[in-house]
N, C-alpha and C positions, 0 to 999 in steps of 0.2 A: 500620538502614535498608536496603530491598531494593528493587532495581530489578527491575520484571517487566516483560519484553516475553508481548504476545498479538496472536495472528493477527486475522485476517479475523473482522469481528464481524457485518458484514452483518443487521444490526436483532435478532440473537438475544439480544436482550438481559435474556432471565431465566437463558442460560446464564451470563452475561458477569456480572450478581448475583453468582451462585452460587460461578463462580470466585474474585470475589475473598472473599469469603465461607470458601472454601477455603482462599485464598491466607493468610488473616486480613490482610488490607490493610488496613492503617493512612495516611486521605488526609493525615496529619500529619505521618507520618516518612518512607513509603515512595513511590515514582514508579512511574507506567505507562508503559511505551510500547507504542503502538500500531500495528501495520500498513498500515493503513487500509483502506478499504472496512469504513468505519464501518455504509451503512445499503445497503440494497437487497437484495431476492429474502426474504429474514426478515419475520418479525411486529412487528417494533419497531424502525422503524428511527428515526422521530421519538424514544422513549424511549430511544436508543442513544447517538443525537448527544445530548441534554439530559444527560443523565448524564454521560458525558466532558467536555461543555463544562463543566457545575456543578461537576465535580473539579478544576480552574482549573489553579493549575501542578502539583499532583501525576500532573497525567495529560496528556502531549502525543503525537500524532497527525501520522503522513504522509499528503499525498493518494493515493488508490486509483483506477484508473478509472471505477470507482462512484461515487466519491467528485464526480468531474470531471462525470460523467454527470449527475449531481444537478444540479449548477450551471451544466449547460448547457441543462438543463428549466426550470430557473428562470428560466435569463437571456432564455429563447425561442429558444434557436439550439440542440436539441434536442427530439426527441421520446420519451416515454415508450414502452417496450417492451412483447409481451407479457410477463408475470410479475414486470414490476418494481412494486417497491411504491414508488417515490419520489412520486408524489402524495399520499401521508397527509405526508410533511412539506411540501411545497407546499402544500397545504391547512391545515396546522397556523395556528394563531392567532401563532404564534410564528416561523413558518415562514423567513419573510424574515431576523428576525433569526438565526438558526441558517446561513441560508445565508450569510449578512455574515460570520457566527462560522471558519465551514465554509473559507471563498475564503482566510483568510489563516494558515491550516496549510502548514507546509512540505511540500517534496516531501522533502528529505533531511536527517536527523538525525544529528548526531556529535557524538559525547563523546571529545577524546581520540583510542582505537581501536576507539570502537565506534562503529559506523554503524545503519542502519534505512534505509530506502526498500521502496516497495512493492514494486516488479516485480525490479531486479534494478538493478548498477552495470554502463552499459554498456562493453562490451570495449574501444574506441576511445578513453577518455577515461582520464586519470588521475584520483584522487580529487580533486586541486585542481581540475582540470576540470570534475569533475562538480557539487562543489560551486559553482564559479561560475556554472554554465547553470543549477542549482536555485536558487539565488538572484535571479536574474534575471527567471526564470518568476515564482518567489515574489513581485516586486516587482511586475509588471505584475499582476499577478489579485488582489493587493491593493490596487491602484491606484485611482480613481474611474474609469477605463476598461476596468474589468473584464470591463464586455459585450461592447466590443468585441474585447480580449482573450481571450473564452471564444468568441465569432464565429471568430476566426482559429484556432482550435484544433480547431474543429468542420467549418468549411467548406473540406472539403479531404483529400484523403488524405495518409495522411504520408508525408516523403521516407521510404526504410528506409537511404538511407546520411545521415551527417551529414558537411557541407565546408562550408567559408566561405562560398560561393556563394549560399547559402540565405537565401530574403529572413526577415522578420523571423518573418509568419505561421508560414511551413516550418519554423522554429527551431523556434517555440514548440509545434509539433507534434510535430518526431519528439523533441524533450526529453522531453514529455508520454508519448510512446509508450514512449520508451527508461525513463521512471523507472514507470511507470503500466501495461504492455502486456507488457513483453517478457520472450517465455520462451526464444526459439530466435535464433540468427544464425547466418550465415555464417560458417565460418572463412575462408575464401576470401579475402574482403572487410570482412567485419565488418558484415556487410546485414541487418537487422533481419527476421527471420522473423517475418510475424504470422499466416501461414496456421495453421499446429500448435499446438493446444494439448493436447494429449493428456500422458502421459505421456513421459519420455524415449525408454524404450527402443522407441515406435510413430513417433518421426520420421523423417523420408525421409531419405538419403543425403547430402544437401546439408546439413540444419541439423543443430545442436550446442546443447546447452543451454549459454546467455550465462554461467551459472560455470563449465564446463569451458575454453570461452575461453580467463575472464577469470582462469584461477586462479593466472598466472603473474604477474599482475598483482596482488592485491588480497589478497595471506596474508601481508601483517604487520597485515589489521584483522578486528577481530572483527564482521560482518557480519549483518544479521537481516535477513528478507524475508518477505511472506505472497504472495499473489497466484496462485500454482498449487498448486490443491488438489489435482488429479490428482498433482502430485510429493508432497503431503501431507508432515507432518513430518519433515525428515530432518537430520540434522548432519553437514557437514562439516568437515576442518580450522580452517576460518576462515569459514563459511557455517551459518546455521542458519533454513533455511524452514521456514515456522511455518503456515502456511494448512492447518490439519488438516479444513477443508472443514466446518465445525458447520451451515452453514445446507442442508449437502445429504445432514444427516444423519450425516456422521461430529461431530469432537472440536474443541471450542474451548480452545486448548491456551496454557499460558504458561511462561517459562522465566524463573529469575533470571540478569539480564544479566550480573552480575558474579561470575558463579562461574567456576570453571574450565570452559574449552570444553568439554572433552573427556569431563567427567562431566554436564554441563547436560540430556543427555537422559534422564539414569538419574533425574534430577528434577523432570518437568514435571508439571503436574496436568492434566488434562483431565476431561471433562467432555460428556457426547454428547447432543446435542437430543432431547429426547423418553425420555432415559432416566436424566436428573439426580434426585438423591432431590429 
């Protein structure tokens, strides 16, 4: 039995075939997990979700901001972008149920010592921490008050610091932002950077990428992340982002969770849009 974690799938979902195809994934013995930003900017993002959800528990899934975005076009407390494709699952015949399916994924996954969230574990929190504000989220957006739930997520900027202070909406924002959004903070403060997304080594003086931070924090778990394609595949000590960017034409990449950290990258498959056999 193998556990595969994969990146960002973002509707590419005849690489995401292929891989496991590669992988020889078996939905009998072996498990996925997922990064999220299951569908959006890709050619399949309705075929993306249906196939994950139809893999039932051999395959579970974080939410992505994509992910969020979706279900905030749904709920009507968002609007669609240029370039996004979330309307062909909106429109799907299926559509609504996929998004029911979609609302009650976690933000955070743990085995043990291994974790998954999309964006990153914020600096300020402990894991017990963070796992209770994901929880929590989780419980309201699976709620029958979902809309309004996905209302206060959207209607609003998020605080960049997190303090008790924070009415309920503001919570469920900068949680959303911190599990879903973030690639930079403050050391200073611990201030959620959302301006930068580039690459590390192009941000300003003030921000720090949130696992430089957090690294004094979070190296007795074995960590996985998608969400910044520009940092693209990299392994660290106890860190391993996975977002090799497939929908923008680099690699949709997968690693087995359970091998040793420190060789997991000398083992991935990948697999690049437009040039799969």
């Amino acid at each position: 039995m193998s556990t595969y974690v994969i990146g960002d799938l973002h509707g590419c979902n005849d690489e995401f075939q292929k891989l496991l195809d590669k992988l020889r994934f078996d939905p009998k013995v072996d498990k996925l997990w997922l990064t999220g930003d299951l569908i959006n900017r890709g050619p399949k993002s309705v075929e993306a979700l249906r196939m994950v959800r139809n893999l039932g528990d051999a395959a579970i899934t974080v939410l992505g901001n994509h992910d969020l975005h979706l279900l905030g076009c749904w709920a009507g407390v968002r609007t669609a972008r240029t370039g996004d494709t979330v309307n062909e699952v909106l429109d799907a015949a299926d559509g609504d149920e996929l998004c029911h399916w979609l609302r009650q994924q976690p933000l955070m996954l743990r085995d043990d010592n291994h974790i998954m969230v999309h964006a990153g574990l914020y600096p300020g929190w402990s894991i017990q921490t963070a796992e209770k504000r994901a929880r929590k989220f989780e419980a309201h957006l699976a709620s029958d008050n979902y809309r309004a739930v996905l209302e206060s997520i959207f209607d609003g900027k998020s605080p960049s610091l997190d303090n008790k202070n924070l009415s309920l909406p503001e919570r469920l924002r900068f949680t959303a932002a911190a599990f879903t959004r973030m690639r930079f903070v403050n050391p200073a403060d611990l201030s959620l950077n959302m301006r930068e997304k580039g690459p590390p080594d192009t941000r300003s003086a003030e921000a720090q990428p949130w696992f430089e931070v957090a690294a004094d924090r979070f190296t007795q778990y074995n960590v996985f992340t998608g969400h910044w394609a520009a940092l693209g595949h990299q392994h660290f000590s106890w860190l391993t982002a996975i977002d090799s960017g497939c929908v923008w034409g680099g690699a949709l990449t997968a690693v087995n969770r359970d091998m040793p950290q420190e060789s997991c990258c000398e083992d991935c498959s990948h697999l690049r849009r437009g040039l799969a056999d």
